[in-house]
N, C-alpha and C positions, 0 to 999 in steps of 0.2 A: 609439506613437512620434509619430503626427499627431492633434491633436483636428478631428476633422472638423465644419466648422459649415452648409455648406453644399457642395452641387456643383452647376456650371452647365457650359455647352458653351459655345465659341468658335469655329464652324466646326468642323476637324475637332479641338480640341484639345479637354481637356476638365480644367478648375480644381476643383480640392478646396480651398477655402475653411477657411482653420483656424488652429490657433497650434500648430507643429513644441514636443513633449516633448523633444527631445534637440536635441545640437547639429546644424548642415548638414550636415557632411561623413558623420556618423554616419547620419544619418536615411536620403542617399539612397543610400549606402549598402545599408543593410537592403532600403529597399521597394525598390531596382530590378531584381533579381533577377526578380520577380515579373511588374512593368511589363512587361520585357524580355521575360519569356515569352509575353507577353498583345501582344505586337508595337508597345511604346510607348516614347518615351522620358521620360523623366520627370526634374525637376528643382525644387528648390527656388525661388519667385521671392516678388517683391511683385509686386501688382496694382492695379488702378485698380476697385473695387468702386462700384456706383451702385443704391441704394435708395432708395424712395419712404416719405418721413414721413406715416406713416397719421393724422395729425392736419390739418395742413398742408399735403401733397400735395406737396412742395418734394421736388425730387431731392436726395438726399444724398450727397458724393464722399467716398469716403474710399480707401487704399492699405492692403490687407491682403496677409498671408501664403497663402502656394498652393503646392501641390504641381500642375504644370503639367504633364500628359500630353500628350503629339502622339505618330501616328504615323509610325514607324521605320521605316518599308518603303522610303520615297523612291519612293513611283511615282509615275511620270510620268501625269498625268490629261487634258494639253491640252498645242499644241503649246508649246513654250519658245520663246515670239517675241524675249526678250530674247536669248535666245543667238544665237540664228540670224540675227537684225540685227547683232548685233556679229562673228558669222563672216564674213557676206557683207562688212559695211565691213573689215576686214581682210584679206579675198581682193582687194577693190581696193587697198588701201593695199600689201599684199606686191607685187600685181601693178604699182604706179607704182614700187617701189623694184627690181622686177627690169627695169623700162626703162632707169635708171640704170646697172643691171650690164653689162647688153646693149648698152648704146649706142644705145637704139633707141626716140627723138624722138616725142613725143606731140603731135600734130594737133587730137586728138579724142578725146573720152572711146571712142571703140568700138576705137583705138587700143590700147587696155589690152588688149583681147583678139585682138589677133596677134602675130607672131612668137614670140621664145622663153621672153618673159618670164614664163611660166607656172612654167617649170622651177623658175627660184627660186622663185615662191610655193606652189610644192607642196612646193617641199626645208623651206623655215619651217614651215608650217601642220603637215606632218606629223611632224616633227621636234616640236612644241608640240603635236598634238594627243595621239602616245605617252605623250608625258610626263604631261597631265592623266587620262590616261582610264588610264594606271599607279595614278591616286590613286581614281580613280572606281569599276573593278575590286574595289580592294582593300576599298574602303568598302563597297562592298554584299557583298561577301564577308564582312563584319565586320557587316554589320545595321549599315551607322553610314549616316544618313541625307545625301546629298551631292547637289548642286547639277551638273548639265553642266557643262563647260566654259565660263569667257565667255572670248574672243578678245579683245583689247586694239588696236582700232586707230591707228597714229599712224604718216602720211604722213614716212615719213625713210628714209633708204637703207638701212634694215633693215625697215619697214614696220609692225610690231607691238612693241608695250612685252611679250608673252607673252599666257599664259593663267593664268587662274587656276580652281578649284573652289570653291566655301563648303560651308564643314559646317555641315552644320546641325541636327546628333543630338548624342547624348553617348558620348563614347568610351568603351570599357567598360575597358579596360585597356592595361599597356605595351605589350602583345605588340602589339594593332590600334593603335594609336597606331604603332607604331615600323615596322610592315607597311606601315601607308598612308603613311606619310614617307617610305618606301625606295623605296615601290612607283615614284613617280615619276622621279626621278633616274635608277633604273639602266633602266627602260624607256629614258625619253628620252636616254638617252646612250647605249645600244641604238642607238637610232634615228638620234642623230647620225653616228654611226661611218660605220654602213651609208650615210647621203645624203653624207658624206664621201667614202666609198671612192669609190660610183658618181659624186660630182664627180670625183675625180680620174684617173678611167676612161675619163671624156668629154674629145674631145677640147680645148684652147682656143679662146679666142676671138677675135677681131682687132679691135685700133682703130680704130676710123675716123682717118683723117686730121686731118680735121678736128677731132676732140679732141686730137689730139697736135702740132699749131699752136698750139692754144687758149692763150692767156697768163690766159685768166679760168678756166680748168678748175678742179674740185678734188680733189685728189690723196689717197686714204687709203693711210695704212698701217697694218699690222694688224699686229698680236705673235701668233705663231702659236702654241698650246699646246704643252706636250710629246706629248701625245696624237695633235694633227694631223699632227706630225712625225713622228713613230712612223710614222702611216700613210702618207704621202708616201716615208718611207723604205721601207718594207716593197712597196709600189707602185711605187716604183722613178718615183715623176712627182714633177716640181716644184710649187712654191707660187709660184712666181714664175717670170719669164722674163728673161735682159737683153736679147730684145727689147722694144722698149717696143710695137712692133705685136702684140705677142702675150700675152694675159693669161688667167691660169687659169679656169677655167668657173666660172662665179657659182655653181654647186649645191655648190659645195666650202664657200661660204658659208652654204647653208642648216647644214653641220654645226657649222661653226663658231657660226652664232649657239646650235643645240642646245648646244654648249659650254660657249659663254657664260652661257648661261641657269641650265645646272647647276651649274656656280660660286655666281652669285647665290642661286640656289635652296637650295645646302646651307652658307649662313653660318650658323653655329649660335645663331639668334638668331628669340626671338616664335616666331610663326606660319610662319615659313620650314619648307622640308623641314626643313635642318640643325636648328633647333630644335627639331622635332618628334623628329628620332632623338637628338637629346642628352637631353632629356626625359625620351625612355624608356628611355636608355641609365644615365643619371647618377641619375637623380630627382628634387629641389630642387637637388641641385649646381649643376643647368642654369643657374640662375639665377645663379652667378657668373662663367659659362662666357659667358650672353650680355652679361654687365655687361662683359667685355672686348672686344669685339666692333667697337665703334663706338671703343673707342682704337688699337685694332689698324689701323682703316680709316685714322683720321685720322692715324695716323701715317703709315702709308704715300702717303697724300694727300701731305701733309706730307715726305715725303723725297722723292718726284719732283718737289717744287716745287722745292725747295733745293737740294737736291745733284746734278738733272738735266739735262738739256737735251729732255726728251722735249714740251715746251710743255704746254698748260693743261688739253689736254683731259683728260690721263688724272686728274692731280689734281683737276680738279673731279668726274669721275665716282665718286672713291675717296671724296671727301668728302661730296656728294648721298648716298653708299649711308653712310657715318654716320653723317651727319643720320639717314637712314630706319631704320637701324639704333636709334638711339637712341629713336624713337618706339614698335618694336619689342619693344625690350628692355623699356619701361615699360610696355607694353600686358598682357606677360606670356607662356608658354608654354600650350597644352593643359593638361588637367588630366584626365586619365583618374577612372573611377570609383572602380575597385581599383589600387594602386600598386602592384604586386609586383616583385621585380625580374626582368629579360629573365634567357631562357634563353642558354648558352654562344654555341649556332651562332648566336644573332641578334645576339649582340656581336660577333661575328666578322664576321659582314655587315656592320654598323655600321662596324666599322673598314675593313672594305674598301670599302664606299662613300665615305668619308673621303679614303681614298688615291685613289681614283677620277677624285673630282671635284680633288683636288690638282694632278692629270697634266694638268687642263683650265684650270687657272691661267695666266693674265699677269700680270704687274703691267702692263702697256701695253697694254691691249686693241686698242686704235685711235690715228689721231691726224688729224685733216683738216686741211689745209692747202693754200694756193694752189701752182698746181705748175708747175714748168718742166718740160718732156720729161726733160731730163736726170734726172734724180729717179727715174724711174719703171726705171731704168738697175739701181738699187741692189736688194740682197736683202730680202725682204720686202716690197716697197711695189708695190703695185696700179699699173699709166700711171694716169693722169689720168682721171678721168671726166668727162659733164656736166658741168655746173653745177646744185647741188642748190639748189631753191626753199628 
């Protein structure tokens, strides 16, 4: 199936130099069975090949065909500095967005670490870390080679853009393929529930004064899922207060951003969860499934512009996720090795993951705005906080 003309090492990888008898898809196929047992992954590529002309002595460049071995284990051999730089700036970055929650004025960076502002950045971080280490789990449970966690820092009143994992093995089939796309979601929304509940358990918190003077504050309001309300209800606590001195405990936010996150995470599009279970749920169908995706968004961008009154933000945020959407959908879905199709109960999961993340839907997520006291009077809307740099 490969004519082998040569083999060399790469570090730990190891290239079989040749020209593939049969088609790609076919070839890796056959040999990865074999790979796979021998704890490799292995993949069809070109190469950048460099020999010496025995006449002239001149290096020669050329790009040949390879069958590219690495190993599939994913062990970790030295510390991962990249992640844990980006954990720690994100543990600061959560920790400036939970001073915001708190009301509780930054002096000094040694600031960041007292009072309560911990709480939120523990309700985020671990709420985001369930969810990644749901994919991480499931990968080495599958022999599919994956990357820690990286943490995403960015300084804004939620303090992290999320987490993400890289694979960086070859999926062997739907079944892993659509395991390690579940796995995340329903962990992390596990997890959101439970730092939901426990916000809602704690009790509120008080305004300073002096924010609720403030004619420069800014005021969020947040669309609260059916999910959070479910809980709120079943909890018997509010989401809200019409005192405007009294506002519900920021940790009710770390589930909500878990929420949020699930939402974006399961659009059924690219390399998203969502994509990942349509993939292995559908097969190539996916691929008509995420061609609608980015019109879905823009439209709905598009009708809270026009027909709302909810102002810009939420439209722009519906429409940034089409753009990225779109980028997505060109980029492409997984491609497992073997295509077979899912068994019954993982289509059932599938669809109940689906319904899931449905319950965790707004079309409003948020909306900022300069605020009078008055305002903060109304259902759904947070008093006034700071002022966000």
């Amino acid at each position: 199936m490969f004519r082998v003309e040569s083999v060399r090492r790469d570090d730990d990888r190891i290239l079989y130099l040749g020209e593939p008898l049969v088609g790609a898809d076919e070839l890796e196929r056959r040999v990865y069975p074999a790979f796979r047992e021998a704890g490799y992954d292995v993949r069809l590529a070109t190469v950048q090949d460099t020999e010496t002309d025995p006449i002239s002595g001149v290096e020669l460049r050329s790009r040949r065909r390879a069958l590219v071995a690495q190993p599939a284990d994913g062990r970790i051999d030295s510390v991962p500095w990249t992640n844990v730089v980006m954990l720690a700036a994100t543990v600061l970055t959560t920790l400036f967005a939970g001073s915001v929650w708190y009301y509780e004025p930054l002096t000094g960076p040694l600031d960041l670490f007292t009072g309560d502002k911990w709480k939120f950045s523990v309700a985020v971080l671990s709420v985001l870390a369930v969810h990644e280490l749901g994919h991480y789990v499931l990968s080495r449970y599958h022999r599919v080679n994956a990357s820690l966690p990286y943490f995403i820092p960015i300084p804004s009143f939620i303090g992290t853009l999320g987490a993400v994992i890289r694979m960086k093995g070859r999926i062997p089939d739907r079944k892993a393929l659509f395991d390690i796309g579940v796995a995340g979601p329903l962990a992390g929304l596990v997890a959101a529930v439970v730092v939901s509940a426990v916000g809602l358990l704690l009790p509120p918190i008080a305004v300073p004064e002096s924010v609720l003077g403030s004619a420069n504050a800014v005021e969020i309001r947040f669309g609260y899922p059916p999910l959070l309300q479910f809980l709120s209800t079943v909890l018997d606590r509010p989401l809200s207060y019409a005192d405007p001195s009294r506002a519900v405990n920021p940790v009710v936010f770390g589930g909500w951003v878990g929420m949020f996150v699930t939402v974006l995470n399961l659009l059924p599009v690219g390399q998203l969860d969502g994509g990942h279970l349509v993939r292995a749920m559908a097969g190539d169908r996916a691929e008509t499934v995420a061609a609608l995706v980015p019109a879905a968004l823009f439209g709905l961008a598009g009708y809270l512009y026009l027909f709302t009154d909810v102002g810009f933000n939420a439209p722009f945020l519906w429409g940034f996720w089409g753009v990225f959407s779109l980028g997505l959908a060109y980029m492409g879905s997984a491609d497992p090795v073997f295509d077979e199709p899912l068994d019954a109960k993982r289509m059932a999961v599938g669809v109940l993951t689906f319904a899931l993340g449905a319950l965790c839907f707004v079309p409003v997520p948020f909306e900022l705005m300069s605020s009078g006291c008055s305002r903060g009077r109304e259902a759904g809307r947070r008093p006034a906080a700071p002022p966000i740099p």
